[in-house]
N, CA, C and O of each residue as an XYZ file, in Angstrom:
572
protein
N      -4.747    -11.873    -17.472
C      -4.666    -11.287    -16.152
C      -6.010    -11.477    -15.447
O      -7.081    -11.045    -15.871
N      -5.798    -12.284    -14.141
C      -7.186    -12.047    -13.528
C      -7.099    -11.085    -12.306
O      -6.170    -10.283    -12.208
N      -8.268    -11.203    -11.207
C      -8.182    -10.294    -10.290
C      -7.247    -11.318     -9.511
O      -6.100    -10.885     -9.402
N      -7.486    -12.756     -8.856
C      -6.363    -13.286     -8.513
C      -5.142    -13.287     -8.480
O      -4.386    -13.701     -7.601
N      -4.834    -12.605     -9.894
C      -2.874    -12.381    -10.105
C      -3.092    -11.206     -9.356
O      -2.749    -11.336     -8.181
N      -3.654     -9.852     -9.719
C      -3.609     -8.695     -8.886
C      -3.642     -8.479     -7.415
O      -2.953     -7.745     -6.707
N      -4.596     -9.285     -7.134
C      -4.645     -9.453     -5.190
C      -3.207     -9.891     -4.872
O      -2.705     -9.476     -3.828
N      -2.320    -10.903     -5.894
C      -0.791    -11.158     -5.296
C      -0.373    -10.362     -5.045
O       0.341    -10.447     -4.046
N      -0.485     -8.914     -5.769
C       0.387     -7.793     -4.827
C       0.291     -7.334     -4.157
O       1.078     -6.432     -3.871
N      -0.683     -7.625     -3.487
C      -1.223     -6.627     -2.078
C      -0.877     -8.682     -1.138
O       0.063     -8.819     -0.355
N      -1.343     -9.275     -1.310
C      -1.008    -10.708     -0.944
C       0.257    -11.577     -0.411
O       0.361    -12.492      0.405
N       1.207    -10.849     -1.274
C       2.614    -11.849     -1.315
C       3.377    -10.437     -0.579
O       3.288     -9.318     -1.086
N       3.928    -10.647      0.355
C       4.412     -9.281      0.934
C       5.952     -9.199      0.103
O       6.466     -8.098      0.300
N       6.585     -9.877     -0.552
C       7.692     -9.566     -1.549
C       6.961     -9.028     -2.966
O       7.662     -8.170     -3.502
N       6.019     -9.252     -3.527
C       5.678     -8.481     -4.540
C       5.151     -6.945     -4.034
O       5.249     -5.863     -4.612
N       4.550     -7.296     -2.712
C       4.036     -5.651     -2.323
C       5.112     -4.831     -1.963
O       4.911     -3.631     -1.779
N       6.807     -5.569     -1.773
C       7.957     -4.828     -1.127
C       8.339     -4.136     -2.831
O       8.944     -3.070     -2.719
N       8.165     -4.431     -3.878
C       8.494     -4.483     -5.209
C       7.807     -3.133     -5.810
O       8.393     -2.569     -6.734
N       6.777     -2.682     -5.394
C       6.068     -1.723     -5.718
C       5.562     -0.500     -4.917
O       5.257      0.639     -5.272
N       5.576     -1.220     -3.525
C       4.645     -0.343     -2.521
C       4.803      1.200     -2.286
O       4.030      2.152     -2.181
N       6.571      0.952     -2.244
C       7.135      2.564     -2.335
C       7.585      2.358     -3.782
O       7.859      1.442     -4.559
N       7.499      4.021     -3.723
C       8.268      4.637     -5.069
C       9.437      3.987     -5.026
O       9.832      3.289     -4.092
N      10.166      4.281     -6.338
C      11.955      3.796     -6.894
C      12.747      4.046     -5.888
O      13.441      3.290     -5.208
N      12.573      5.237     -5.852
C      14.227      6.108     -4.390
C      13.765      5.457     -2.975
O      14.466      5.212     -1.993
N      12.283      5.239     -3.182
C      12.421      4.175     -1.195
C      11.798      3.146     -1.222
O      10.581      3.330     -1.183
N      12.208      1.816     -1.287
C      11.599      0.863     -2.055
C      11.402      0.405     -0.305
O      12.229      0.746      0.541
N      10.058     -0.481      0.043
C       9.760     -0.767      0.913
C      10.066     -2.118      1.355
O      10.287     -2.964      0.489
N      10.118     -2.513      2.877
C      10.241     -3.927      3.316
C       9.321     -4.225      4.242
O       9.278     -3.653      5.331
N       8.421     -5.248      3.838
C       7.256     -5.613      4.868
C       7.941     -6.003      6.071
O       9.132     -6.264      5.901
N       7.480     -6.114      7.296
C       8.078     -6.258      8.361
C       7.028     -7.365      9.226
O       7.489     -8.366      9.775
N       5.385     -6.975      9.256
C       4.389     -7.872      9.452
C       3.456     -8.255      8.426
O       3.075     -7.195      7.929
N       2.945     -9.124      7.905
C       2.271     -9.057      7.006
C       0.655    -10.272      6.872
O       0.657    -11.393      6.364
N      -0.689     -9.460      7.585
C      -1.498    -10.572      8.153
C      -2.707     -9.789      7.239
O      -2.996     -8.667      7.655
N      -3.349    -10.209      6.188
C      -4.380     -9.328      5.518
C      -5.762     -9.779      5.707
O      -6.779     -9.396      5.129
N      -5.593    -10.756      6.718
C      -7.305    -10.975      6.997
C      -7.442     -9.669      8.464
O      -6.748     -8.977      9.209
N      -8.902    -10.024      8.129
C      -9.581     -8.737      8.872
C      -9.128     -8.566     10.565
O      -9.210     -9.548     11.302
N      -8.712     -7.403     11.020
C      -8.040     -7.444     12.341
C      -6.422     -7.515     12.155
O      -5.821     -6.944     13.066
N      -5.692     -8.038     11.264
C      -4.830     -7.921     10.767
C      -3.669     -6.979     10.996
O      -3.853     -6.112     11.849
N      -2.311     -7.012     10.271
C      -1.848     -5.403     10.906
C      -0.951     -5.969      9.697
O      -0.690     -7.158      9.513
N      -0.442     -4.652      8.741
C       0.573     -5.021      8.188
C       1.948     -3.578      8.842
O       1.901     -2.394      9.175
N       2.662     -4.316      8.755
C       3.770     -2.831      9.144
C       5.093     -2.791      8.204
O       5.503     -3.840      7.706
N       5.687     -1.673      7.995
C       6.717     -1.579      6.754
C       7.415     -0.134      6.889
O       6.917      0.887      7.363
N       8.719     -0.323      6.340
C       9.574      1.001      6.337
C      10.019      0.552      5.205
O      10.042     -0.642      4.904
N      10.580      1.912      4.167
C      10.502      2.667      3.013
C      12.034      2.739      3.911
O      12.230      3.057      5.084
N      12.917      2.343      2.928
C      14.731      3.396      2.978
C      14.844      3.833      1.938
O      14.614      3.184      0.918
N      15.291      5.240      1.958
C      15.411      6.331      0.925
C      16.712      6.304      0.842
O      17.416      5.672      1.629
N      17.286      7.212     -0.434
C      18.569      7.350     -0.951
C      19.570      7.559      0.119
O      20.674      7.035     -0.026
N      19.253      8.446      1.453
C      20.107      9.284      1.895
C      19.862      8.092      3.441
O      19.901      8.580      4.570
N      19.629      6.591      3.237
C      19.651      5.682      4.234
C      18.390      5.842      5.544
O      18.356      5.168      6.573
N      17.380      6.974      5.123
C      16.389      7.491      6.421
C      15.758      6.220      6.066
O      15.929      5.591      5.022
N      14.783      5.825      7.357
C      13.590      4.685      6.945
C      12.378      5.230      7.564
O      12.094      4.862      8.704
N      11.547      6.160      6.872
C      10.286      6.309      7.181
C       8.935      4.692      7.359
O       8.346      4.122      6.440
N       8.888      4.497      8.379
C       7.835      3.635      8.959
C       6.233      3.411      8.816
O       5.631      4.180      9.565
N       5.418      2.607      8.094
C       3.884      2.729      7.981
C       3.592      1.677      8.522
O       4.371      0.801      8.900
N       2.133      1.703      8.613
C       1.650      0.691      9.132
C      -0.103      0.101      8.730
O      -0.953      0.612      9.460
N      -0.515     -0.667      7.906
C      -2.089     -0.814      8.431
C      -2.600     -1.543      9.102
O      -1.992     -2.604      9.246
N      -4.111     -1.375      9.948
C      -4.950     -2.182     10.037
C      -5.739     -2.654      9.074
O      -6.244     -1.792      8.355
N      -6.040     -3.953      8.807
C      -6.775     -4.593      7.594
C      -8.209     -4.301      8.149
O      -8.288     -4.974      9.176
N      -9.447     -3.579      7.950
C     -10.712     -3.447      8.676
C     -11.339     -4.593      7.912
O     -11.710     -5.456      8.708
N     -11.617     -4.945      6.510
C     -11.612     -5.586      5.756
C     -11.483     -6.588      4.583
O     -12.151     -6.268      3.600
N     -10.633     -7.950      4.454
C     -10.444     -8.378      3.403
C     -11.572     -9.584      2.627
O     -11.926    -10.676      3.071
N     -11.861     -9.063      1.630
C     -12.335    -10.262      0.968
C     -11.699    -10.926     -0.580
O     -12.144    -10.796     -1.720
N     -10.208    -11.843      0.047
C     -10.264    -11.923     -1.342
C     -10.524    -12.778     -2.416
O     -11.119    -13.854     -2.340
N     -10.074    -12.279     -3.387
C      -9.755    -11.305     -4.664
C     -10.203    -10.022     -4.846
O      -9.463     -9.408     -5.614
N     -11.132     -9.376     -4.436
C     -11.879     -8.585     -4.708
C     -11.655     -7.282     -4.230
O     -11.743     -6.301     -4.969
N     -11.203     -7.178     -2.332
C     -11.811     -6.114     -1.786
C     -10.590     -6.137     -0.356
O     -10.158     -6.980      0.430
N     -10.415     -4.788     -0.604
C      -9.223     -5.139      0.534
C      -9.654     -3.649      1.294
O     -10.207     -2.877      0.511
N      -9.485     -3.130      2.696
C      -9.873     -2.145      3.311
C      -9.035     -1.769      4.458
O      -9.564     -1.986      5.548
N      -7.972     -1.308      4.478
C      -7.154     -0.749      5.433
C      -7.365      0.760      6.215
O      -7.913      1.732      5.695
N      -6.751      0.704      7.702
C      -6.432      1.980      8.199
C      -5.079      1.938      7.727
O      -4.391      0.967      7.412
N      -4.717      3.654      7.738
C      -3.183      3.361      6.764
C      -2.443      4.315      7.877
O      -3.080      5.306      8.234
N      -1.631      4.176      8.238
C      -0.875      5.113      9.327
C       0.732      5.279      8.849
O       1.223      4.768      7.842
N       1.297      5.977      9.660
C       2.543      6.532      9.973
C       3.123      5.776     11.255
O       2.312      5.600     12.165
N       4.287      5.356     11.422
C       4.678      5.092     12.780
C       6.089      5.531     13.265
O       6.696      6.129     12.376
N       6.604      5.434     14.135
C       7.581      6.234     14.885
C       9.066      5.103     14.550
O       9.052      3.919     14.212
N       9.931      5.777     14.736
C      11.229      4.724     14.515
C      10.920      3.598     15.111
O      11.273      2.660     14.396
N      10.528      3.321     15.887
C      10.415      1.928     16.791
C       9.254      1.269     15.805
O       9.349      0.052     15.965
N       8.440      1.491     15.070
C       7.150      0.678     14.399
C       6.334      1.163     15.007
O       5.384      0.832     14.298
N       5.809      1.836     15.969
C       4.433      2.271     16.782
C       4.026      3.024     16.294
O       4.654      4.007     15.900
N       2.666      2.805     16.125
C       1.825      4.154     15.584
C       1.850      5.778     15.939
O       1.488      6.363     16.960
N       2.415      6.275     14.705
C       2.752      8.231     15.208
C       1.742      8.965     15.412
O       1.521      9.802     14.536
N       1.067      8.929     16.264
C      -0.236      9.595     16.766
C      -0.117     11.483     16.295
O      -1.043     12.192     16.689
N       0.636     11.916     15.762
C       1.090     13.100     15.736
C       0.404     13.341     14.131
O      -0.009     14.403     13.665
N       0.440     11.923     13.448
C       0.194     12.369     12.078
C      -1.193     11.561     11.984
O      -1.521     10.588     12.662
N      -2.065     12.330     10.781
C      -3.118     11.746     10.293
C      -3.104     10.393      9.948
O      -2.019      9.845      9.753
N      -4.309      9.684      9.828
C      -4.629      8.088      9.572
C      -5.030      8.417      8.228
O      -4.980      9.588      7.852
N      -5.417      7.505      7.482
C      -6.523      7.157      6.111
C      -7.216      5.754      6.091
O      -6.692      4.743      6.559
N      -8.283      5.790      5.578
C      -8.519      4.286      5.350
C      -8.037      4.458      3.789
O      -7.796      5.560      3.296
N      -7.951      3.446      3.213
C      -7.703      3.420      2.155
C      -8.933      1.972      1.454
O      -9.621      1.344      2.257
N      -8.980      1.748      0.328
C     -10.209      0.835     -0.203
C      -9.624      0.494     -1.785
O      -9.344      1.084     -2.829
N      -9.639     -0.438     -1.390
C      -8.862     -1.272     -2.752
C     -10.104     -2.345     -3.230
O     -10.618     -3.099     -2.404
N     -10.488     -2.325     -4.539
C     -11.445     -2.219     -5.326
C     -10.815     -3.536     -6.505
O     -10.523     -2.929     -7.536
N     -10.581     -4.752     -6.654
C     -10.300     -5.474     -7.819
C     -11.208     -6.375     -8.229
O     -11.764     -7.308     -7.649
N     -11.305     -5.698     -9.959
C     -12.471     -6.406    -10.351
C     -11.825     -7.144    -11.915
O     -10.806     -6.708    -12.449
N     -12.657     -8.339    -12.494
C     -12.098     -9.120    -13.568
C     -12.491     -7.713    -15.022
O     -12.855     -6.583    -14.699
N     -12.419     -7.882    -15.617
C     -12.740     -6.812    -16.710
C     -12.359     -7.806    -18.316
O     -11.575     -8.733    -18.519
N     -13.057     -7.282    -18.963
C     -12.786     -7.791    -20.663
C     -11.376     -7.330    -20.571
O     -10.977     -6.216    -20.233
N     -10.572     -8.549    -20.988
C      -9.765     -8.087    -21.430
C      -8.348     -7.272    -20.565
O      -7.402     -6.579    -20.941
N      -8.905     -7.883    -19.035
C      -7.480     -7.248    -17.636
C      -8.754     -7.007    -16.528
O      -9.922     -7.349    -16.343
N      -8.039     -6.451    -16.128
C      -8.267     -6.105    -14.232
C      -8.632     -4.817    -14.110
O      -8.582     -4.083    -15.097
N      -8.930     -4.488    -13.244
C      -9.645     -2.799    -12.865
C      -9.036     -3.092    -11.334
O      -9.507     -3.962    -10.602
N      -7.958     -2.263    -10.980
C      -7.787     -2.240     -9.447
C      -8.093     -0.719     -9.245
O      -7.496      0.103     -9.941
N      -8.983     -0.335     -8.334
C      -9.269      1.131     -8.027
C      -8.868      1.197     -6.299
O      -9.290      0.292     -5.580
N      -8.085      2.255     -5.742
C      -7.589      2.829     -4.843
C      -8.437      4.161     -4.708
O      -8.602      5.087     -5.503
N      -8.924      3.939     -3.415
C      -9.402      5.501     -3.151
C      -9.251      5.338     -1.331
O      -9.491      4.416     -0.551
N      -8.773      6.627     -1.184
C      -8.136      7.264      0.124
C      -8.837      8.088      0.975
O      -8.800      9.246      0.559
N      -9.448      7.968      1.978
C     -10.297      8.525      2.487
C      -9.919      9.383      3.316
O      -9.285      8.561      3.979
N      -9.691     10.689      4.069
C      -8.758     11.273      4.926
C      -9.996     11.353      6.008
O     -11.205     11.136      5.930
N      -9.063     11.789      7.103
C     -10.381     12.197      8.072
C     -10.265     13.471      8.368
O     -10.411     13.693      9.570
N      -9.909     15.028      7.253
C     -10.455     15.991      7.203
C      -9.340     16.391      5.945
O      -8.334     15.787      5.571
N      -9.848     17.439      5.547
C      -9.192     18.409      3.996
C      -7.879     18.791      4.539
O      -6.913     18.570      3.808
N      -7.618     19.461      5.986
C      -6.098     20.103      6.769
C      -5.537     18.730      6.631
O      -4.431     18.934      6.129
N      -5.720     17.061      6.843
C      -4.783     15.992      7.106
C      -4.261     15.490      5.195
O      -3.274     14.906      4.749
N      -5.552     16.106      4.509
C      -5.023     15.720      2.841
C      -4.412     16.666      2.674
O      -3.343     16.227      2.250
N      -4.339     17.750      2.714
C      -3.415     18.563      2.324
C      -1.952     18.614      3.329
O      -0.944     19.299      3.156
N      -2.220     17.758      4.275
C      -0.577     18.205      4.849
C      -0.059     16.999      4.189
O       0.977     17.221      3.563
N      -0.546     15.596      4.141
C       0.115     14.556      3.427
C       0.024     15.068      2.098
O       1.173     14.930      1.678
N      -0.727     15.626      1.095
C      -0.135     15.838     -0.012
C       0.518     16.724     -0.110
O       0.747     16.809     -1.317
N       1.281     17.930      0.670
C       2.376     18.512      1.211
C       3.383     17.732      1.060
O       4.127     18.109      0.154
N       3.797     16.527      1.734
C       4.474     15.894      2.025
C       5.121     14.975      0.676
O       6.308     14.654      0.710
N       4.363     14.637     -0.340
C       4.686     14.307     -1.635
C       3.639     12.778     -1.605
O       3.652     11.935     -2.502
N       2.994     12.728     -0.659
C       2.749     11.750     -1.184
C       1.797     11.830     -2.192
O       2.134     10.873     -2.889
N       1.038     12.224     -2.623
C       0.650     11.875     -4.553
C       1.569     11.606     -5.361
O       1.229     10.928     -6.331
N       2.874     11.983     -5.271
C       3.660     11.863     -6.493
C       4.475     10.677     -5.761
O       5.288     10.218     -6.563
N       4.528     10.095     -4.643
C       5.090      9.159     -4.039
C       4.182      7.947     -4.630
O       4.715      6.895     -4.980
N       2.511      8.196     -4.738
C       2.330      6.986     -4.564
C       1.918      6.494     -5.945
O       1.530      5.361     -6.230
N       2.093      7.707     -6.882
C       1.922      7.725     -8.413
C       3.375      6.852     -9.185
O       3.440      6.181    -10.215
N       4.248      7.163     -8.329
C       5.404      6.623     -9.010
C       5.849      5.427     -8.423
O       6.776      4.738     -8.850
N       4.981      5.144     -7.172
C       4.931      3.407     -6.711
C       3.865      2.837     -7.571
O       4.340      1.761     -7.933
N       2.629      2.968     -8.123
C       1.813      2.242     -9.230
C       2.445      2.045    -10.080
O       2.500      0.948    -10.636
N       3.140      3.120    -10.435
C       3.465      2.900    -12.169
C       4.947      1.818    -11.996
O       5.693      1.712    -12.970
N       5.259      1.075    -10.712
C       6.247      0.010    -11.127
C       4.807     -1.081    -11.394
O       5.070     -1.967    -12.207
N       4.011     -1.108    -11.086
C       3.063     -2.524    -10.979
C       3.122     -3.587    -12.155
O       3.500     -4.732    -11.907
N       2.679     -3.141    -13.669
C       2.796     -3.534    -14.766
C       3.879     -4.210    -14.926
O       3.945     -5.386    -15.285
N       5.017     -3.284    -14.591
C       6.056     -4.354    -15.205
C       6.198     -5.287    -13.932
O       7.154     -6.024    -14.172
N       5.761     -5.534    -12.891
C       5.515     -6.879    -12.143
C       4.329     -7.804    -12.148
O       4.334     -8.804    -11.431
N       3.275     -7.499    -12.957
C       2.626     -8.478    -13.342
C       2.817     -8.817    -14.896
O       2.158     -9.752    -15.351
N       3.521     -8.240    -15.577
C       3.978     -8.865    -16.886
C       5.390     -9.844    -16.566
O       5.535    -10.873    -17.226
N       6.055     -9.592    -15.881
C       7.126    -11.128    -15.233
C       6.502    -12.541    -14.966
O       5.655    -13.239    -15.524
N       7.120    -12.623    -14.114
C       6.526    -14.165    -14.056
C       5.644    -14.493    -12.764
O       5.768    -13.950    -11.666
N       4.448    -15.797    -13.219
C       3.444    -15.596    -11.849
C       3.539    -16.015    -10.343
O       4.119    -17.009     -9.905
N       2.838    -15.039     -9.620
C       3.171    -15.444     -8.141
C       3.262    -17.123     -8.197
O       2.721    -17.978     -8.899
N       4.263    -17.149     -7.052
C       4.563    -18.639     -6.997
C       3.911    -18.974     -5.529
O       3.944    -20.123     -5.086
């Protein structure tokens, strides 16, 4: 495993549709541009047919290594939901003895916007979208 196979999932917008959401709302990229200025946009359909809408700005990509998004919410139409909090988010992939080290860390822009999104489930939303990853880089390699 290098960091190269790992950047495919944030890279190939069908491997990132494979993991991005949890099991019950599996996601579909809709734009997908990861150099810097960039925008990716995507809706999640859940069991009961709803399609909750996201969206980022890429502030930063360098890859293999380093990926840096604004992470948003957007309205049925795809437009940004100004109603709900942003995050940057910072994606971290490094080669390691022996595998990869991908580190995610989420930056909020105050403690009231982390606690209403982790209200909302997303920790356990985005805990149970990682844990598909493995078994998509043990398949077969990006093509």
């Amino acid at each position: 495993m290098t960091a190269e196979r790992a950047w495919q999932l944030w890279a190939d917008p069908r491997q990132l549709e494979r993991w991005w959401g949890p099991p019950t709302y599996p996601a579909t990229v809709v734009e997908h541009d990861l150099r810097a200025g960039g925008v990716v946009t995507y809706y999640m359909t859940g069991p009961e047919g709803d399609q909750p809408r996201g969206w980022w700005k890429v502030l930063e990509a360098d890859p293999p290594r380093l990926l840096v998004v604004e992470d948003g919410f957007a309205d049925d139409n795809g437009a940004p939901n100004d109603a709900m909090p942003t995050m940057v988010m910072r994606v971290e992939i490094a080669d390691r003895a022996g595998g990869v080290a991908m580190t995610i860390a989420t930056h909020f822009p105050s403690l009231e916007a982390m606690e209403q999104l982790v209200a909302m489930g997303m920790e356990e939303g985005l805990q149970q979208a990682m844990g598909q990853i493995d078994a998509i880089l043990a398949g077969a390699p990006a093509s």
